[in-house]
SEVEX-732523 format. One line per 2 residues: number of its first residue (from 1); for each residue x, y, z of C-alpha. Coordinates in steps of 0.05 Angstrom, whole numbers, padded with zeros to 5 digits. Example, Ala and Ser with C-alpha at 12.3 -4.5 7.8 and 13.67 -1.06 7.14 Angstrom:
# residues 2
1) 00246,-00090,00156  00273,-00021,00143
This chain:
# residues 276
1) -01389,00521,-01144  -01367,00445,-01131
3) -01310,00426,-01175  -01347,00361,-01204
5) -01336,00346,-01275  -01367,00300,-01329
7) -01333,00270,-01385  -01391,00285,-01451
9) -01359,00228,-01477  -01370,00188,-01544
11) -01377,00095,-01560  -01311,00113,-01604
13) -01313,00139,-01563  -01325,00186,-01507
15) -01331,00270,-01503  -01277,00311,-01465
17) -01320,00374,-01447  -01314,00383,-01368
19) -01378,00410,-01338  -01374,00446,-01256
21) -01442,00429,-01227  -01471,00491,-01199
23) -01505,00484,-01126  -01569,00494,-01152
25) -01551,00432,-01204  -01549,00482,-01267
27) -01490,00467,-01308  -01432,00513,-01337
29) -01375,00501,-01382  -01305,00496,-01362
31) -01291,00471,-01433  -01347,00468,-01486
33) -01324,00454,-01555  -01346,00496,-01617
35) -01334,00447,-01664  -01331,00369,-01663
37) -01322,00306,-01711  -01340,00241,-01697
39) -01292,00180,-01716  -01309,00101,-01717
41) -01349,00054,-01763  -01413,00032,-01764
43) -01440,00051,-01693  -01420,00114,-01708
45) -01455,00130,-01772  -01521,00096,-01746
47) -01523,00047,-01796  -01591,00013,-01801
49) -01624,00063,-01763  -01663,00097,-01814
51) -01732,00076,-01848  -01684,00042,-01910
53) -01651,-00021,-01890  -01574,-00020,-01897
55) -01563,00047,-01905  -01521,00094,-01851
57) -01564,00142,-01821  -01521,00194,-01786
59) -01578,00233,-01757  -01582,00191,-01706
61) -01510,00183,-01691  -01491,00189,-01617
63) -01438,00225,-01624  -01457,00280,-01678
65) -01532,00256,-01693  -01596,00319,-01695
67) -01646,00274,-01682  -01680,00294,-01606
69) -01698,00207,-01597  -01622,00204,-01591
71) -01598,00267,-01560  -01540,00261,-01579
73) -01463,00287,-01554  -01471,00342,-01610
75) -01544,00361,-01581  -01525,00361,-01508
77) -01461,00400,-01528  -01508,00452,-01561
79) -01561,00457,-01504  -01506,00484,-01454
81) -01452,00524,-01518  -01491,00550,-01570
83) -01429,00563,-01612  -01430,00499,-01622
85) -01491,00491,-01662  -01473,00470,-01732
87) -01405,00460,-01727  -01395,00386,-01731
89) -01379,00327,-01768  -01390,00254,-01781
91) -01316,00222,-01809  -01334,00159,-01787
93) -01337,00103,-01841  -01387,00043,-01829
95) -01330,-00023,-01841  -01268,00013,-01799
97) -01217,-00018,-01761  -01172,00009,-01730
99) -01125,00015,-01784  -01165,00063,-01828
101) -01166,00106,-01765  -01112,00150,-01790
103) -01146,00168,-01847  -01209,00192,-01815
105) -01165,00242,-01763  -01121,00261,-01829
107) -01203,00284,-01842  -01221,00320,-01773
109) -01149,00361,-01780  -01169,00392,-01842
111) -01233,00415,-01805  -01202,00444,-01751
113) -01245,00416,-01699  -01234,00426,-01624
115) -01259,00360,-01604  -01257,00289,-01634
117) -01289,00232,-01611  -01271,00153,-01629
119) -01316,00093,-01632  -01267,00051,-01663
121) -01257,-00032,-01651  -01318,-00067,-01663
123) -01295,-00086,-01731  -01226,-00109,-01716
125) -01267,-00165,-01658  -01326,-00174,-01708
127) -01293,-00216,-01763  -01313,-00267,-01810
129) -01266,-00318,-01774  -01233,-00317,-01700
131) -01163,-00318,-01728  -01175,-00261,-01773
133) -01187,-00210,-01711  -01141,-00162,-01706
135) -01078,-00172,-01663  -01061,-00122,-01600
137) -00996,-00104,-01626  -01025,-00076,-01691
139) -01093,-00049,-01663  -01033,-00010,-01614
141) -00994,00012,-01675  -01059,00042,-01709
143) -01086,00079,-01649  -01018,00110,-01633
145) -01005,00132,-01710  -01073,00155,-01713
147) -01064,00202,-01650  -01006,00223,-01663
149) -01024,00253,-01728  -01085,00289,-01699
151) -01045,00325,-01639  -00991,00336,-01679
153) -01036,00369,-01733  -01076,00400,-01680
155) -01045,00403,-01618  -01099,00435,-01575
157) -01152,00386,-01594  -01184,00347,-01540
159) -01201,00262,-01558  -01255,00225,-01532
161) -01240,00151,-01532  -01314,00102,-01534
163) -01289,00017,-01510  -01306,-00040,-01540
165) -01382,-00060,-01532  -01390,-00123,-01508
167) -01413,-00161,-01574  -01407,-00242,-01522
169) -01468,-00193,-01486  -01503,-00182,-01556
171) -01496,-00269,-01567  -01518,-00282,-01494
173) -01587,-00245,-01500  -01605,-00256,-01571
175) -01582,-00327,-01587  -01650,-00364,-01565
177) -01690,-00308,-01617  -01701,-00347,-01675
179) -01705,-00284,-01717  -01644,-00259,-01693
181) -01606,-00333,-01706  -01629,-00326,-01773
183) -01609,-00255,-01794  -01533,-00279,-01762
185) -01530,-00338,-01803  -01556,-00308,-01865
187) -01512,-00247,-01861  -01462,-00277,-01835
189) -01447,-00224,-01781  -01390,-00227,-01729
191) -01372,-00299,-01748  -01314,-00292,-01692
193) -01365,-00286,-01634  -01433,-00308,-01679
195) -01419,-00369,-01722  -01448,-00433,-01697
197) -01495,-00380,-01642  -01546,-00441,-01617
199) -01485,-00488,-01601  -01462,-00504,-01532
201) -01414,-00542,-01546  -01344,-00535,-01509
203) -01306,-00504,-01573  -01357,-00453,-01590
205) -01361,-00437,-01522  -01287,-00431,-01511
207) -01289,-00388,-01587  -01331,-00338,-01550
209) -01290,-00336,-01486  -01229,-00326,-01534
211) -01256,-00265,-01571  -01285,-00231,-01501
213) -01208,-00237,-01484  -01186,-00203,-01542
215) -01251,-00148,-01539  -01210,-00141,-01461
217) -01143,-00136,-01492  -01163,-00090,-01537
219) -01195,-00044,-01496  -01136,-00044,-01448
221) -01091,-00031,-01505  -01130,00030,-01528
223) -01130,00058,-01459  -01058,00049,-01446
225) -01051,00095,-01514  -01098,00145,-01504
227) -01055,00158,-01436  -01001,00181,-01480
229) -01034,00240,-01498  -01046,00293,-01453
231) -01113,00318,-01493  -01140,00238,-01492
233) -01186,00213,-01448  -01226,00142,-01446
235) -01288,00126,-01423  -01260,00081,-01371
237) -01298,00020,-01395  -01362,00052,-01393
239) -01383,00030,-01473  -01356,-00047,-01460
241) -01391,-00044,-01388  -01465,-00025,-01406
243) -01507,-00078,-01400  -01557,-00066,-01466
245) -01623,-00100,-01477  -01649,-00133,-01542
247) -01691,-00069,-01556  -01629,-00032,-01561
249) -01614,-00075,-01618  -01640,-00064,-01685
251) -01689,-00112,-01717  -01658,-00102,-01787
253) -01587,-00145,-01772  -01595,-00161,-01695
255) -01525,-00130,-01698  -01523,-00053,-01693
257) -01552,-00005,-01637  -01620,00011,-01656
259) -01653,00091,-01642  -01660,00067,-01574
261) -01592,00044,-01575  -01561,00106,-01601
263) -01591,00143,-01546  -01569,00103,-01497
265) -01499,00098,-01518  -01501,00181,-01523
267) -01522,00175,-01446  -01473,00123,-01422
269) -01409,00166,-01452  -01442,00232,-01432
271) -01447,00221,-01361  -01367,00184,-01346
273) -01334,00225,-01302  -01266,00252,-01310
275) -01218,00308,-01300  -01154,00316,-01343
């Protein structure tokens, strides 16, 4: 049996399960989970992926979702450890940043879960203003507090960190559709990367450049924590590197990851490769 392994990751987030690929290309489990929570925000709880607009919709969560159009980290845990089946939970809170991360491991502890996964960031790049997203030194402060609490409540637990997406990708394919323009400016979504989203001009241009830096930053920062912690792994930029189409967008905000979306992200974080 080779000794390849695959990081089930979550877009928190990431999944630490490691998988030895057989000869024959069947799959057995060096580590598969019996229980798992998902942490993050809005990605996470599938918000605006149900039939009701505005409304989370944690079926078809990637991380923890039942629905088979997503196949989710949950689902594809199940399908090789049935112990896992049924034995999960959704923490994440549509809105998060990074500071309210502590809160939702405080959560996962008291369930006792053997694996955690963390989609956590969008929110602290997508504000209402550029100078209102959240600084490195206190996104660092948050992540480390928040892990810290969770392996010191449960030592054993393994952490699957999702990047950043790419929300400058999300501007650069949608900003010529009209119906997307108009669901931005109406909502108001992501002013930091969104405001202004048919202008070329040199300051809105350089606004954009400004907040990819800081989506970069960010994403380094979270990585640099996670590698304090034995149990932590990152998806290595897998989330912040996937190159998503407009029909893995939903049509109700132009914002969030639509079904298709959700099932991609699920794939992306379940196939990064890693080994602790």
């Amino acid at each position: 049996m080779p000794g390849t392994r695959r990081l089930c990751a979550a877009i928190a987030a990431a999944l630490c399960l490691t998988v030895a690929i057989t000869a024959t290309a069947s799959a057995a489990i060096a580590f598969g989970p019996d229980s798992m929570a998902a942490t993050g925000a809005s990605a996470t709880t599938a918000y605006n992926t149900c039939e009701t607009p505005g409304t989370n919709c944690p079926v078809n969560s990637w991380s923890t979702g039942s629905s088979e159009a997503v196949n989710s980290i949950y689902l594809r845990i199940v399908a090789v450890n049935a112990e896992m089946r049924g034995h999960l939970h959704n923490d994440a809170v549509a809105g998060s940043k990074m500071a309210r991360l502590q809160a939702q491991v405080e959560v996962a502890a008291e369930q006792r879960v053997e694996l955690v996964t963390v989609d956590m960031g969008s929110n602290d790049i997508c504000t209402d203003t550029e100078a209102e997203m959240t600084s490195v030194a206190s996104f660092t402060t948050s992540f480390r507090s928040a892990l810290t609490t969770l392996t010191t409540r449960l030592p054993n637990v393994r952490i699957a960190v999702a990047s950043i997406p790419n929300v400058h990708r999300l501007w650069r394919i949608l900003h010529e559709n009209s119906a997307a323009v108009r669901r931005w400016n109406a909502n108001t979504i992501c002013q930091s990367m969104l405001a202004n989203p048919t202008s070329t001009l040199r300051a809105d241009n350089a606004r954009r450049d400004r907040v990819l830096d800081r989506i970069t930053e960010l994403n380094l920062a979270g990585e640099a924590v996670c590698a304090e912690y034995v149990n932590c792994r990152d998806d290595g930029g897998a989330a912040v590197g996937y190159a998503f189409e407009a029909g893995e967008i939903s049509t109700n905000d132009y914002f969030h990851p639509s079904i298709a979306g959700q099932a991609s992200f699920a794939r992306v974080e379940w196939e990064v490769a890693w080994e602790f």
